[in-house]
C-alpha positions in Angstrom: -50.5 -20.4 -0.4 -47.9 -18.6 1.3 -46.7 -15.7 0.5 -42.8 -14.2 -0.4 -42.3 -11.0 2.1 -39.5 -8.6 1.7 -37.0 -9.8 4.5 -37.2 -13.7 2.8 -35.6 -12.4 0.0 -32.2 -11.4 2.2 -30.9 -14.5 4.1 -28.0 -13.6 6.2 -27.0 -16.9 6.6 -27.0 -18.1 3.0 -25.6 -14.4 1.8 -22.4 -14.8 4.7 -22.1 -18.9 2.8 -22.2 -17.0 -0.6 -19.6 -14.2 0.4 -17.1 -16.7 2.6 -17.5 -19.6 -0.1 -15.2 -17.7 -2.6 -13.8 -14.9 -1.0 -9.9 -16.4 -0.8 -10.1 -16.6 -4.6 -11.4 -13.1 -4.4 -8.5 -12.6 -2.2 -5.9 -11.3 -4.7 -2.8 -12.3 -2.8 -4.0 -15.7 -1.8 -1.8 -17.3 -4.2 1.2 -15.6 -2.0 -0.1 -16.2 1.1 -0.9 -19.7 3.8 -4.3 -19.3 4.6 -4.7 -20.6 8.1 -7.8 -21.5 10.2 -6.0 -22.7 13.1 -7.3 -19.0 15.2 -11.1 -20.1 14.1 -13.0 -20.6 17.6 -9.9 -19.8 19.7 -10.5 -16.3 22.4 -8.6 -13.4 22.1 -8.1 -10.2 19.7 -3.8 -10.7 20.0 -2.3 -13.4 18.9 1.5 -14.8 18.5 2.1 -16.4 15.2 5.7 -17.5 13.7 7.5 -15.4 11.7 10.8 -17.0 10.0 14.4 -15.1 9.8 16.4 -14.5 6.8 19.2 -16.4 6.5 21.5 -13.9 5.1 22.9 -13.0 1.4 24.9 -15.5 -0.7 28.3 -15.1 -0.6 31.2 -16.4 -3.2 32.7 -19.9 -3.1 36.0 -20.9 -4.4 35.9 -23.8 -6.8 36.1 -26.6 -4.4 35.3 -25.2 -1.3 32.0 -25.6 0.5 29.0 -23.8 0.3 28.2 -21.7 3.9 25.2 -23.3 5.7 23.1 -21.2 7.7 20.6 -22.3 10.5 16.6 -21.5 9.6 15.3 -20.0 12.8 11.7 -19.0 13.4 10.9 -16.4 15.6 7.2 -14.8 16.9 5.5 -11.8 16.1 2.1 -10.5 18.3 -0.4 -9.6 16.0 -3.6 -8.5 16.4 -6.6 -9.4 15.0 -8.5 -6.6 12.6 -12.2 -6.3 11.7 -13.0 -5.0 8.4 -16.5 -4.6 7.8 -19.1 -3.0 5.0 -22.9 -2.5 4.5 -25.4 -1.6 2.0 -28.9 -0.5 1.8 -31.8 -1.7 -0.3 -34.8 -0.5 -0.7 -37.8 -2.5 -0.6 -38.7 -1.4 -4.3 -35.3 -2.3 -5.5 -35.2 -6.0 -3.8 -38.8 -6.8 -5.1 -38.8 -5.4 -8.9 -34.6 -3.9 -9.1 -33.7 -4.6 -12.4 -31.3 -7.9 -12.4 -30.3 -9.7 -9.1 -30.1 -6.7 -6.7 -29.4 -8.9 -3.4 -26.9 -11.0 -5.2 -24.7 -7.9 -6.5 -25.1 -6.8 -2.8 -23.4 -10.1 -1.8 -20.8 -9.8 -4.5 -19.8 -6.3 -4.1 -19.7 -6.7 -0.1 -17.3 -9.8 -1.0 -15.1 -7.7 -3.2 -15.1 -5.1 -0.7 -13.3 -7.5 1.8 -11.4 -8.7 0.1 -9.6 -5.7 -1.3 -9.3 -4.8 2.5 -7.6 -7.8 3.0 -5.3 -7.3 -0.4 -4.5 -3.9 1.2 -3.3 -5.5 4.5 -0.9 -8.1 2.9 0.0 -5.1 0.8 1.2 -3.3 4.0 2.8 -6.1 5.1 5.2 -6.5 2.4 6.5 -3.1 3.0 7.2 -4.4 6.5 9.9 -6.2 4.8 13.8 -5.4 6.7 16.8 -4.4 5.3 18.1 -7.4 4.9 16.0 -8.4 1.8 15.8 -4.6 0.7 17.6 -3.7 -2.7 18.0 0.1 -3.6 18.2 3.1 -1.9 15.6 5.3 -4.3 18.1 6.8 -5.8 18.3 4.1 -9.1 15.3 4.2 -11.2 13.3 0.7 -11.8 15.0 -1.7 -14.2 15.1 -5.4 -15.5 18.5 -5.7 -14.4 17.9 -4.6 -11.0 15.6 -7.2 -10.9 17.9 -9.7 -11.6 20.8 -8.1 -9.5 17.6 -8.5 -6.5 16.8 -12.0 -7.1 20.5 -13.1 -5.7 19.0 -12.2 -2.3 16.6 -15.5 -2.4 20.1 -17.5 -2.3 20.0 -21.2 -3.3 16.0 -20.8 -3.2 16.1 -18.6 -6.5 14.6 -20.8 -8.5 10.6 -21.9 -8.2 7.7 -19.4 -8.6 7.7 -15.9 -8.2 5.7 -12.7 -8.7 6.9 -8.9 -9.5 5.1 -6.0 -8.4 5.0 -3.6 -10.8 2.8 -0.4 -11.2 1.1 0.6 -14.8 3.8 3.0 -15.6 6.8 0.6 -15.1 6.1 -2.4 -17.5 7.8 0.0 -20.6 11.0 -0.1 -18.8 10.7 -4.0 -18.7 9.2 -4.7 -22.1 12.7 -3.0 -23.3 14.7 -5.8 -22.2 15.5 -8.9 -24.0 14.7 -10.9 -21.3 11.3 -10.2 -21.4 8.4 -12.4 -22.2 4.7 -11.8 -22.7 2.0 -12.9 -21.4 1.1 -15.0 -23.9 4.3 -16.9 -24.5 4.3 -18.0 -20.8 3.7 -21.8 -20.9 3.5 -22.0 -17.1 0.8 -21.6 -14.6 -0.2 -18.1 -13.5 0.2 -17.6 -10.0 -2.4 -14.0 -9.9 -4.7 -12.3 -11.3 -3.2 -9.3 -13.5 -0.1 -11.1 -14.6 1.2 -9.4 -18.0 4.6 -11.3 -18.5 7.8 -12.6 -17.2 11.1 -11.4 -16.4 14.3 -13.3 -15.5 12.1 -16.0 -14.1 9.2 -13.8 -12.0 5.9 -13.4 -13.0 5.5 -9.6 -13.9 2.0 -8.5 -12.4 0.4 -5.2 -12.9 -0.7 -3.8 -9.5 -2.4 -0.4 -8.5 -1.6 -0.5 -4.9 2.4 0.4 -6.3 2.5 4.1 -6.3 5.3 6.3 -6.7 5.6 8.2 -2.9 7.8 11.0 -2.2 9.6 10.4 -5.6 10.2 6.7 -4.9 8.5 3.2 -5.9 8.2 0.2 -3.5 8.2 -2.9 -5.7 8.0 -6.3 -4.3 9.5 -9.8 -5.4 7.3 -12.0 -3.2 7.0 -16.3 -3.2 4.4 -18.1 -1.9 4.1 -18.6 1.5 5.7 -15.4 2.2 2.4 -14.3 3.8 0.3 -15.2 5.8 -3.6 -14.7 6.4 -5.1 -16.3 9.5 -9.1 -16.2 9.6 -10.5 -15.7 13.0 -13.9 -17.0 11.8 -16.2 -16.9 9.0 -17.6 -14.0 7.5 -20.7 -12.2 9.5 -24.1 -11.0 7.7 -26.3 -9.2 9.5 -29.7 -7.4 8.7 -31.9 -4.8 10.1 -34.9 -2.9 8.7 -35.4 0.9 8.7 -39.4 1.2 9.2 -39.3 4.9 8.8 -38.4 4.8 4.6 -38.6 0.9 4.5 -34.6 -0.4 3.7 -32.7 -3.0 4.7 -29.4 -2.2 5.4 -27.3 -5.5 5.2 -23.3 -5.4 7.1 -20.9 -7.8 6.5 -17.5 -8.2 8.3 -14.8 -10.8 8.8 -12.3 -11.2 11.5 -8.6 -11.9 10.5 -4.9 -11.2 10.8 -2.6 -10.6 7.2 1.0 -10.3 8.2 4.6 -11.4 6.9 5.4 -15.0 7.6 8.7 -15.7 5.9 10.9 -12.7 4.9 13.0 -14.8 3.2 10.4 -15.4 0.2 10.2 -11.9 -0.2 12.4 -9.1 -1.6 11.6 -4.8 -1.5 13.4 -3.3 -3.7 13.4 1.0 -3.2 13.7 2.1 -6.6 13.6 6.0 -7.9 10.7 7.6 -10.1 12.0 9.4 -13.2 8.6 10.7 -13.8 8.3 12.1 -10.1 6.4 15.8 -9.9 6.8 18.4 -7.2 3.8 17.7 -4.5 1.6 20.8 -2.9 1.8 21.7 0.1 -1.7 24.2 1.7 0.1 27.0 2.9 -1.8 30.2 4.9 -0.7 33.0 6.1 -2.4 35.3 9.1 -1.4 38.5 11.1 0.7 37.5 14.0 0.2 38.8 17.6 3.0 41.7 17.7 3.3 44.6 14.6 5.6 43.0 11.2 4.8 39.7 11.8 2.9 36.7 10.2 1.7 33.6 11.4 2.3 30.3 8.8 0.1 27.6 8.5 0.9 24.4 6.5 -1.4 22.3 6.6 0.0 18.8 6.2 2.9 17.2 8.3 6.3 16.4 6.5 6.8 12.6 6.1 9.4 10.9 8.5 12.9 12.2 8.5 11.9 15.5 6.4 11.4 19.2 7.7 9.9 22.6 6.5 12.2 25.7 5.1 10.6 28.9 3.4 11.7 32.0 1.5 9.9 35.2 1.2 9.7 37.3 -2.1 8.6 40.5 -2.7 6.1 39.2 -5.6 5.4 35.7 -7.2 6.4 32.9 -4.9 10.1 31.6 -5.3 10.4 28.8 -7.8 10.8 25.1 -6.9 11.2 22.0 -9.0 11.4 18.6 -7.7 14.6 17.2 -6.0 15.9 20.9 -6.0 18.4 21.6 -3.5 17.4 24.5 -1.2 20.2 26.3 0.4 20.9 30.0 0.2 18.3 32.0 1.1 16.0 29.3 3.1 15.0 28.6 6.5 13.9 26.2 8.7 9.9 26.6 9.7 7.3 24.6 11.3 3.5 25.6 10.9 2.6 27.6 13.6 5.6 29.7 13.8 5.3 33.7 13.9 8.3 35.0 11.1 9.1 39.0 10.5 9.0 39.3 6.9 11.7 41.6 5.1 10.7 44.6 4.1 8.9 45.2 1.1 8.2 41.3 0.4 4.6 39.9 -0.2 4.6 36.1 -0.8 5.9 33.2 1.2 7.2 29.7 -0.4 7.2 27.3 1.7 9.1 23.5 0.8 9.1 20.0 2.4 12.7 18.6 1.9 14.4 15.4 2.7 17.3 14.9 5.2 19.6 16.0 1.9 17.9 19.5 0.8 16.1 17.7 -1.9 12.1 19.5 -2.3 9.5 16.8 -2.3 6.5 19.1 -1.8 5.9 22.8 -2.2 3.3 25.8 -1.3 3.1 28.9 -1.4 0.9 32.1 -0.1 0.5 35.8 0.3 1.7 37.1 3.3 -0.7 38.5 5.8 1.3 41.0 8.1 0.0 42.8 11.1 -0.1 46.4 10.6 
């Protein structure tokens, strides 16, 4: 009679079928995006796929006169192909008497687990999105009319199927307006996963991955076939045993590229965040290498475009609110630099700042001078 051993019950072959078989539905912006096989089989880790100009905002037309044509012209874009991979280990104990399914929640969660990769990477892509089809600065908070002040940017193609990408924290603005309708009145087909209502014609959906940064949201207005995810191959199980403690450690990993296809089915619109708090900043502070002085430290690096200016005090550490304007009294620093203190003053405040003055992040520390 024969007899069911450990390694039978993990199949790599049938777990990579059960992972690949529904892993685009599992893809969140599949909906969004052409998934294309065309790169399955083919040699190389770079590849050149099209990539399709935007033709340019609408303008006004006099009653009578024609509407401006514009030529559609596709250009290329080198992109190279990514890995993104994940494993597990299981016990033997687990696989033979695990309570439930133990290798098929294996198999699900590894399929989950690449596919959120791939939702992050079509997620970057979108903020790759140029200037041309960018609304806002960050200086105007979040609204339903901005939304529909955006959508003009789409130009005769405004109408047809849409999604909004909204964080948690912005759907009060939108359920304010008149215009908006829930989820449960909409009597068309929803295009994702998460969708909570409609507004001036896009499909409102709730997304994590839009997070205020440096006091500003990123929100996208995307149409499908504005991405596009090209599969080198199929999805790779492999399986090897630890004899030492008796595991199997099962990997999974797919090949593929996730970039922006056609900019002109997708809008960015740079939008402020009301609700934006001051960010820290690790600040340290050691003797420096003559008599007076003090070394600073700061640990992170300012985002693009901003700099480093500190103020000491003789006590508590100078206060700082977000978007503050620091002027008077504040200098330019980098970490690393050796500063003489003045006199009598025990505490360093050190800010990260825009290109206009504005504090995004802030630290502070007490001075450390050498004697």
């Amino acid at each position: 009679m024969p007899t069911t051993k450990k390694e039978d019950l993990i199949i790599p072959e049938v777990m990579a079928d059960m992972i690949e078989s529904n892993l685009v539905n599992e893809i969140k912006f599949s909906p969004l995006a052409i998934i294309d096989t065309t790169l399955v089989g083919k040699a190389g880790d770079t590849v050149t796929l099209p990539k399709y100009a935007y033709i340019g905002d609408a303008e006004d037309v006099a009653e009578g006169e024609d509407i401006p044509i514009s030529k559609l012209t596709a250009s290329t874009e080198r992109v190279t192909i990514k890995k993104a991979g994940k494993g597990v280990e299981l016990t033997d104990e687990a696989i033979l008497s695990g309570y439930g399914d133990p290798v098929g929640e294996a198999s699900s969660q590894l399929k989950k687990s690449i596919a959120q990769k791939v939702d992050n990477d079509c997620h970057a892509a979108l903020k790759n999105i140029g200037a041309g089809m960018t609304v806002g600065d960050g200086t105007v908070p979040f609204s339903a009319d901005l939304v529909a002040d955006a959508l003009v940017k789409f130009g005769e193609a405004i109408e047809g199927e849409k999604v909004l990408l909204i964080s948690p924290g912005q759907l009060a603005e939108l359920r304010k307006n008149e215009n908006y309708i829930n989820g449960s009145d909409i009597s068309t087909k929803m295009l994702m996963d998460g969708t909570v209502g409609m507004i001036h014609g896009c499909q409102v959906v709730i997304s994590n991955k839009i997070r205020s940064s440096g006091g500003v949201f990123e929100n996208f207005i995307v149409k499908p076939g504005a991405l596009a995810i090209f599969p080198k191959k199929g999805t790779d199980v492999e399986t090897d045993r630890n004899i030492v403690n008796k595991t199997t450690i099962v990997t999974a990993d797919k090949h593929y590229a996730a970039y922006l296809y056609d900019e002109s089915k997708a809008i960015k619109l740079v939008t402020k965040d009301d609700n934006a708090t001051l960010g820290v900043l690790s600040v340290t502070s050691v003797e420096g290498e003559v008599p007076g002085t003090s070394i600073i430290i700061i640990a992170e690096d300012p985002a693009p475009g901003n700099a480093f200016l500190y103020r000491t005090t003789p006590v508590g550490p100078s206060p700082v609110i977000y978007d503050q304007v620091l002027v008077e009294g504040w200098l330019p620093i980098i970490s690393g630099d050796d500063i003489v203190p003045t006199e009598g003053h025990g505490r360093i405040t050190v800010a990260e700042v825009d290109i206009e003055g504005k504090a995004k992040k802030c630290g502070n520390a007490v001075l450390v001078v050498k004697a």
